[in-house]
C-alpha positions as CSV (number, residue, x, y, z in Angstrom):
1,X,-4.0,-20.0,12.3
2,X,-2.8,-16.1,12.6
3,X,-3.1,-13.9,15.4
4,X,-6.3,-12.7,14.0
5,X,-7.6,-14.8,10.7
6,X,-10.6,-14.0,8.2
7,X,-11.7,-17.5,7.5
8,X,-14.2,-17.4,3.9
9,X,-15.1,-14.0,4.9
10,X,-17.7,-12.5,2.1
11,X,-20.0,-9.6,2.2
12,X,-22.9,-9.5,-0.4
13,X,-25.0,-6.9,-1.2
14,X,-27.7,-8.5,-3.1
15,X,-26.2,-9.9,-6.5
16,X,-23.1,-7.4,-5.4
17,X,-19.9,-9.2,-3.7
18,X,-17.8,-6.6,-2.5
19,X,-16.0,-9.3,-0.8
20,X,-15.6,-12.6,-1.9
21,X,-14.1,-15.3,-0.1
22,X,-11.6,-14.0,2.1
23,X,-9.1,-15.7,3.3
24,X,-5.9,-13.8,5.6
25,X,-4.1,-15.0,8.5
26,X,-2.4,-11.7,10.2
27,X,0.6,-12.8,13.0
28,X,0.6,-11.1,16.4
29,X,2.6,-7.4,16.3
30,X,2.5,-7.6,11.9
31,X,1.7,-4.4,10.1
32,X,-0.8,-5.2,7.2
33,X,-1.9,-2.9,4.7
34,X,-5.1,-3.5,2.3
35,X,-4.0,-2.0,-0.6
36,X,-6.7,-1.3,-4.0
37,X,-8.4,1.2,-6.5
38,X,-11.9,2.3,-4.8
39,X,-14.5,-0.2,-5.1
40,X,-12.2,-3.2,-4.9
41,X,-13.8,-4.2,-1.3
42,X,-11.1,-3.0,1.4
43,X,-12.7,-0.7,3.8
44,X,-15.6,-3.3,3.5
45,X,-13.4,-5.5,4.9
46,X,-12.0,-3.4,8.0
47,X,-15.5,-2.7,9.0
48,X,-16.9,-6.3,9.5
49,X,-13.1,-6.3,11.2
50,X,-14.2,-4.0,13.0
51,X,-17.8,-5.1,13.4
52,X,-19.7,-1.9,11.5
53,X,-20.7,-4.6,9.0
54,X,-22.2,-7.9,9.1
55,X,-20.6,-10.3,6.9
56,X,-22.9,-12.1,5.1
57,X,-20.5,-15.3,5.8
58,X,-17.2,-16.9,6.6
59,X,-15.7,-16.3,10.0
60,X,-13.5,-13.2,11.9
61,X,-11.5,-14.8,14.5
62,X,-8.8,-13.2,17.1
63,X,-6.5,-15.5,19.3
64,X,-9.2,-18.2,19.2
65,X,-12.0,-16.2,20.1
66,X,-14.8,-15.8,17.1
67,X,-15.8,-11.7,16.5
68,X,-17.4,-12.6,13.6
69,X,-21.3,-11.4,15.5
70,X,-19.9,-9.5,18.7
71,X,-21.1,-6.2,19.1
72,X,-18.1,-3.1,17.9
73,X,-18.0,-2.4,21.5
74,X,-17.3,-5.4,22.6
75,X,-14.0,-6.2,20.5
76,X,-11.8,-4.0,21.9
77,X,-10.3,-2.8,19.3
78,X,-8.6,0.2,18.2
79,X,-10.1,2.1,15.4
80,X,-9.1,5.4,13.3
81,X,-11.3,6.7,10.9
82,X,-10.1,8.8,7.7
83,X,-11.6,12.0,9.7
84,X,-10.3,11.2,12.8
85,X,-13.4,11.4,14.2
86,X,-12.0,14.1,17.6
87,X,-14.5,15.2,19.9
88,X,-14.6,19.4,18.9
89,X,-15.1,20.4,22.7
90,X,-12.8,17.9,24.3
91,X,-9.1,18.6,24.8
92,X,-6.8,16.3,23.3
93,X,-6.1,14.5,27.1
94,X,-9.7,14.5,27.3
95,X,-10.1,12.8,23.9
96,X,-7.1,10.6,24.2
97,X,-8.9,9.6,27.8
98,X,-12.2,8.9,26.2
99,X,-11.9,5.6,25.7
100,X,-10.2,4.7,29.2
101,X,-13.3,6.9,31.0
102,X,-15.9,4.4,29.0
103,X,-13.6,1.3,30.7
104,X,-14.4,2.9,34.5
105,X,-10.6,3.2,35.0
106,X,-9.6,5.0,37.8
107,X,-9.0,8.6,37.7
108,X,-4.8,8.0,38.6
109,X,-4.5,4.9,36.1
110,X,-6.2,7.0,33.4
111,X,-3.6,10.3,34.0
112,X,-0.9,7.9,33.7
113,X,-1.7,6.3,30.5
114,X,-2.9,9.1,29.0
115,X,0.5,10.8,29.6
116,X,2.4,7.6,28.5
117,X,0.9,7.8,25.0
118,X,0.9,10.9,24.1
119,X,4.1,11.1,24.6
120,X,4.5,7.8,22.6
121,X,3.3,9.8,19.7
122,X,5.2,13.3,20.5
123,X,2.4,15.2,21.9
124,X,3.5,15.9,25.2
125,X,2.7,19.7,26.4
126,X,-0.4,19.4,24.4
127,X,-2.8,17.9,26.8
128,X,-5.0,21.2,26.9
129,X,-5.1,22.0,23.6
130,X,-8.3,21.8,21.2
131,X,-8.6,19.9,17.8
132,X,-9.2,23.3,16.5
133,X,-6.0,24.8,17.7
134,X,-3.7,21.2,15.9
135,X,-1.7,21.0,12.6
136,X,-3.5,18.0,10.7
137,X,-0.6,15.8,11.7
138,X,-1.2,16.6,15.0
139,X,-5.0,15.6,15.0
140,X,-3.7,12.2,13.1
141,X,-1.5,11.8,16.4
142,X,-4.2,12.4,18.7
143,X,-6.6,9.8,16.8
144,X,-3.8,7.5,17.2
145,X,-3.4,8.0,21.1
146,X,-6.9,7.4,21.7
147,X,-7.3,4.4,19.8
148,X,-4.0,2.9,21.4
149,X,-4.7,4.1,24.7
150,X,-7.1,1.0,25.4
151,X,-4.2,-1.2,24.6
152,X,-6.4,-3.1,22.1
153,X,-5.0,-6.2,20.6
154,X,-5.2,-5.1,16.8
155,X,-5.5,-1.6,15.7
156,X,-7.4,-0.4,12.7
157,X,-6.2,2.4,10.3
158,X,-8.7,3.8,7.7
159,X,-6.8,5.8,5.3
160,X,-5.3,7.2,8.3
161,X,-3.2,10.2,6.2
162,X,-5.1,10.8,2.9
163,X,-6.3,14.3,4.7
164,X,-2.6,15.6,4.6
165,X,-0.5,17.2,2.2
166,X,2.3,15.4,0.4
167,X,5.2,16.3,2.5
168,X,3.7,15.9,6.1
169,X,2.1,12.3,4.7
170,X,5.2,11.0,4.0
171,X,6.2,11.9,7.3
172,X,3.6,10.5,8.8
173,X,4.3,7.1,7.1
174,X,7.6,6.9,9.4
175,X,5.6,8.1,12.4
176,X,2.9,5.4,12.0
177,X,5.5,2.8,11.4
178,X,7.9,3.5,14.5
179,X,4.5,4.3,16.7
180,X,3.7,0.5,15.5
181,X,7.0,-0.6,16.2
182,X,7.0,0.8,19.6
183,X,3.5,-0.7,20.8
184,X,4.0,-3.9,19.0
185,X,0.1,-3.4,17.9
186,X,-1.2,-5.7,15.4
187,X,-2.4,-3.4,12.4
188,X,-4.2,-3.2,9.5
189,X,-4.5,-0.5,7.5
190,X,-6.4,0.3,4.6
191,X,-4.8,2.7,2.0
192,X,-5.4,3.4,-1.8
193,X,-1.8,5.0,-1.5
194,X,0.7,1.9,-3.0
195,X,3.8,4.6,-1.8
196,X,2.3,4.4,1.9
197,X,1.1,0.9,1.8
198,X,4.8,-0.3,0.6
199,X,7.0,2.1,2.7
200,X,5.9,0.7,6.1
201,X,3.8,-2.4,6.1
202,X,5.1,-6.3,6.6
203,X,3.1,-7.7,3.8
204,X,0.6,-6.2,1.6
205,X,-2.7,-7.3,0.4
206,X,-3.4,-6.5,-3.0
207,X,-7.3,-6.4,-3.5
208,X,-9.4,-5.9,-6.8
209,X,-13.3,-6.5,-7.4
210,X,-13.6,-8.0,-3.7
211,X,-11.0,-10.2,-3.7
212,X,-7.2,-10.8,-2.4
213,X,-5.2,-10.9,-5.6
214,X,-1.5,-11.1,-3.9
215,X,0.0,-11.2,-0.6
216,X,3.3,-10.7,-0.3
217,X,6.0,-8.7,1.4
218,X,6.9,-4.9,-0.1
219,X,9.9,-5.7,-1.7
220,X,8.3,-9.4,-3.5
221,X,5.3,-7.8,-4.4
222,X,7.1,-5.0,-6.7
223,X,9.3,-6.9,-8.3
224,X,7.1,-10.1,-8.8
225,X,3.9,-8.9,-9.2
226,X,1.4,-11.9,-9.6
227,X,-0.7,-10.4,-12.4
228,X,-0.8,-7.4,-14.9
229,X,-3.5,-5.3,-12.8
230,X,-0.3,-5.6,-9.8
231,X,2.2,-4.6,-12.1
232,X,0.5,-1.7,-13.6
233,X,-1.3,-0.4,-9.9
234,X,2.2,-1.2,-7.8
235,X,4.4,1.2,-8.9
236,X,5.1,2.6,-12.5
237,X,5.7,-0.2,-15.6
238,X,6.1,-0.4,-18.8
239,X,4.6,-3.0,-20.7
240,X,4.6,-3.8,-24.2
241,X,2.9,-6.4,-26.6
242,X,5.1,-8.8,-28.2
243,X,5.5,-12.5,-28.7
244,X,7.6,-15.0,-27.1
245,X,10.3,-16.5,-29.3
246,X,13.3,-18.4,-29.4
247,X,13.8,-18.3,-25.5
248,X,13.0,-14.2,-25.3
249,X,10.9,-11.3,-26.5
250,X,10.5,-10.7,-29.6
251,X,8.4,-7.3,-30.0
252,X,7.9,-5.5,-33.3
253,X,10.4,-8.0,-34.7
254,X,12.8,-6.5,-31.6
255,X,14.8,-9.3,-30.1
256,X,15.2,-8.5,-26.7
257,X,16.6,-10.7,-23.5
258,X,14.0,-12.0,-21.0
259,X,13.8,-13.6,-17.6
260,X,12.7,-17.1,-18.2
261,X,9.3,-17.8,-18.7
262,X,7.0,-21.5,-18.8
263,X,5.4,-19.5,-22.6
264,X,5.2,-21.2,-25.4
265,X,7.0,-20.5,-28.8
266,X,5.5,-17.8,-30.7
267,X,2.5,-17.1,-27.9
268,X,1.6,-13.5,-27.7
269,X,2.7,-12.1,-24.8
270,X,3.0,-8.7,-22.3
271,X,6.6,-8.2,-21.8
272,X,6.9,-5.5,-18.6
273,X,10.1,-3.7,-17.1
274,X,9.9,-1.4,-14.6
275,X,11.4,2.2,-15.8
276,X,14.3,2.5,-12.7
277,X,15.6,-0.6,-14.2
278,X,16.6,1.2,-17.6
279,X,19.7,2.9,-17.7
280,X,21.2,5.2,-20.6
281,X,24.2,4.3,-22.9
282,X,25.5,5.4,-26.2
283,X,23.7,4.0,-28.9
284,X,24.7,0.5,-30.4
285,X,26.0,-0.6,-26.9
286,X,22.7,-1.4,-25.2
287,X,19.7,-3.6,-25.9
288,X,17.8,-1.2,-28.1
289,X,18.3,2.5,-29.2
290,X,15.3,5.1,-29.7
291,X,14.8,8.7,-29.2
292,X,14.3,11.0,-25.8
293,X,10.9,12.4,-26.9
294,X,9.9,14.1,-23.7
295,X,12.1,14.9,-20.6
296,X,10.5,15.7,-16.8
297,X,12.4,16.9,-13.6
298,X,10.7,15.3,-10.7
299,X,12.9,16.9,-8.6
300,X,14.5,13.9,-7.2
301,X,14.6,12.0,-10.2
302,X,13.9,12.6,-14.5
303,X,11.9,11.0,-15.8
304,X,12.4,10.1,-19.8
305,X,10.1,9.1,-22.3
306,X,12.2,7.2,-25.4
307,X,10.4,6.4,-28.5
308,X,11.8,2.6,-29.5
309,X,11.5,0.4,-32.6
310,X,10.2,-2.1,-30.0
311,X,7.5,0.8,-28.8
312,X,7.5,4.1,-25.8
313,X,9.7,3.1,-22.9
314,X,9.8,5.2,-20.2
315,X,12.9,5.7,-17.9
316,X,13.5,7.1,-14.6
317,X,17.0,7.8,-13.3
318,X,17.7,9.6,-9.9
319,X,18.7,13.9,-10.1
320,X,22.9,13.2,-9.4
321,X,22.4,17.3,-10.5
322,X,22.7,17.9,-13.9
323,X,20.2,17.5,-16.8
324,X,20.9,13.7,-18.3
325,X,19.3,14.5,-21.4
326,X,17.4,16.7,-23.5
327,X,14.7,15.4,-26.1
328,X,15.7,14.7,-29.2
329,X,18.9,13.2,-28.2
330,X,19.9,9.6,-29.9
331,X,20.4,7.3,-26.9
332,X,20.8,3.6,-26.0
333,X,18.9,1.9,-23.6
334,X,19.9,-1.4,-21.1
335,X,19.0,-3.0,-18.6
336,X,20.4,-5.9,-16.0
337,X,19.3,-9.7,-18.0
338,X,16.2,-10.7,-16.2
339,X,15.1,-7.1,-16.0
340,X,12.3,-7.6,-19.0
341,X,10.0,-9.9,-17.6
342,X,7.2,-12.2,-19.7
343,X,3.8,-11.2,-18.0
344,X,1.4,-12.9,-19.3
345,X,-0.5,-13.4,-22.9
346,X,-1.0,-10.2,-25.1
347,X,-4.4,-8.6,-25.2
348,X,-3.9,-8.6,-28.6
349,X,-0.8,-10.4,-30.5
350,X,2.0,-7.9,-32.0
């Protein structure tokens, strides 16, 4: 058994499961994200975590001790809520302090770690400032601080960046992660973000219609995704119907080279390769030739849409600064061997 385990945990509401079964064992100091489309039962399952709902069974336990019916503030733990949640008309000592002042801890004890995490999250010489007065990543900062400050034994992360822009998200990924790092703080976070859940997380539960669907470190969970919802929510794919034959894919009558796959000859099948895999050649030298039909700069990368015999492909390859190609352009595409994987039967045969 983890750290903290969710033993069968399932949370009905009448004929509606929007969790089902649970079953997750998280190790002491491990970074978790709960990753999912809205609806698929994640924040659900960080609030009976965090005891704001009742599961309607199964079991919450943390190092042997049973939550699953203790009161919120009774846990101990450490909870951020998308908004933050910062007291308006408290500074942001007096806000990190909050928590500490509810525990009766003395006056000097409470300075001291007060001024210890803020300036574990890079706030230090902002003790008398208002909410009002911080940069959004600054308010993310001080929700963090407060909800560390206790020293609980798991911290809680509810969409924790969604209110920022692109640029200072992203930032905040890395300040999460080495804030984390630092404290050693069991976490799990709950993100609809794949980029956020992927960039800074041990393992990564993938959850649709109330249930775990994959869990699995970053790196194994992109390139082996356990079903086609994975494949197509993790990341950008392209997938195409074909049938599996003689050993590979066959699509449109396209012979192409596959991973090895457990399919039968001739079943119809998904066949899906992720577009970073793809690379450009001259035509007749790669595994397929086709037409640029649409070019976008993404700024650090194009992105190229090629119409195939075999179907659309798209393919991204990095900005080394200049164009790579314009549409219109003849071009061959390849690819490493086991690139072009088999995914799983067709939804309908080719």
């Amino acid at each position: 058994m983890g750290f903290l385990a969710l033993q069968s945990l399932t949370k009905r509401y009448g004929d509606f499961s929007a969790v089902q079964d649970l079953d997750l064992s998280v190790g002491k100091g491990e970074f978790v994200s709960l990753l999912g489309p809205s609806g698929c039962g994640k924040t659900t399952t960080l609030q009976m975590i965090a005891g704001l709902v009742e599961p309607t069974s199964g079991k919450i336990m943390l190092d042997g001790r049973d939550l699953t019916h203790e009161k919120p503030n009774k846990r101990g733990l450490g909870i951020v809520f998308q908004s933050y949640a910062l007291f308006p008309h408290l500074s942001v000592a007096e806000n990190v302090a909050f928590g500490l002042e509810m525990r009766k801890v003395n006056r000097a004890a409470r300075d001291a770690r007060v001024k210890d995490v803020l300036a574990l999250v890079r706030l230090t010489g902002m003790e008398d400032r208002y909410p009002r007065a911080l940069s959004g990543g600054q308010r993310q900062r001080v929700a963090v601080a407060r909800a560390l400050v206790i020293a609980p034994p798991v911290l809680l992360l509810d969409e924790p960046l969604s209110n920022l822009d692109a640029k200072l998200r992203e930032e905040m990924q890395f300040e999460l992660s080495r804030i984390q790092r630092s404290t050693g703080t069991t976490t799990i976070m709950v993100t609809h973000d794949q980029a956020e859940a992927l960039s800074i997380s041990d393992r990564v539960v993938v959850m649709e219609a109330g249930r775990m669907t994959q869990v699995d470190a970053p790196y194994r969970l992109y390139e082996n995704p356990a079903t086609a919802f994975i494949s197509s929510f993790v990341g950008k794919m392209n997938r195409l119907d074909g049938v599996w034959r003689q050993g590979g894919a066959d699509i449109r009558g396209v012979q192409l080279p596959c991973a090895p796959s457990e399919m039968s000859e001739n079943t119809p099948t998904t066949f899906a390769i992720r577009p970073e895999k793809i690379a450009l050649c001259a035509t007749g030298s790669g595994q397929i030739d086709g037409t640029i039909t649409n070019a976008f700069f993404l700024g650090d990368a194009w992105l190229l849409h090629v119409e195939t015999a075999a179907g659309m492909v798209a393919v991204s390859m990095p900005n080394r600064g200049e164009e790579p190609a314009r549409a219109g352009m003849a071009v061959g595409l390849s690819w490493p061997p086991f690139a072009l994987r088999a995914e799983g039967p067709a939804e309908r045969p080719s």
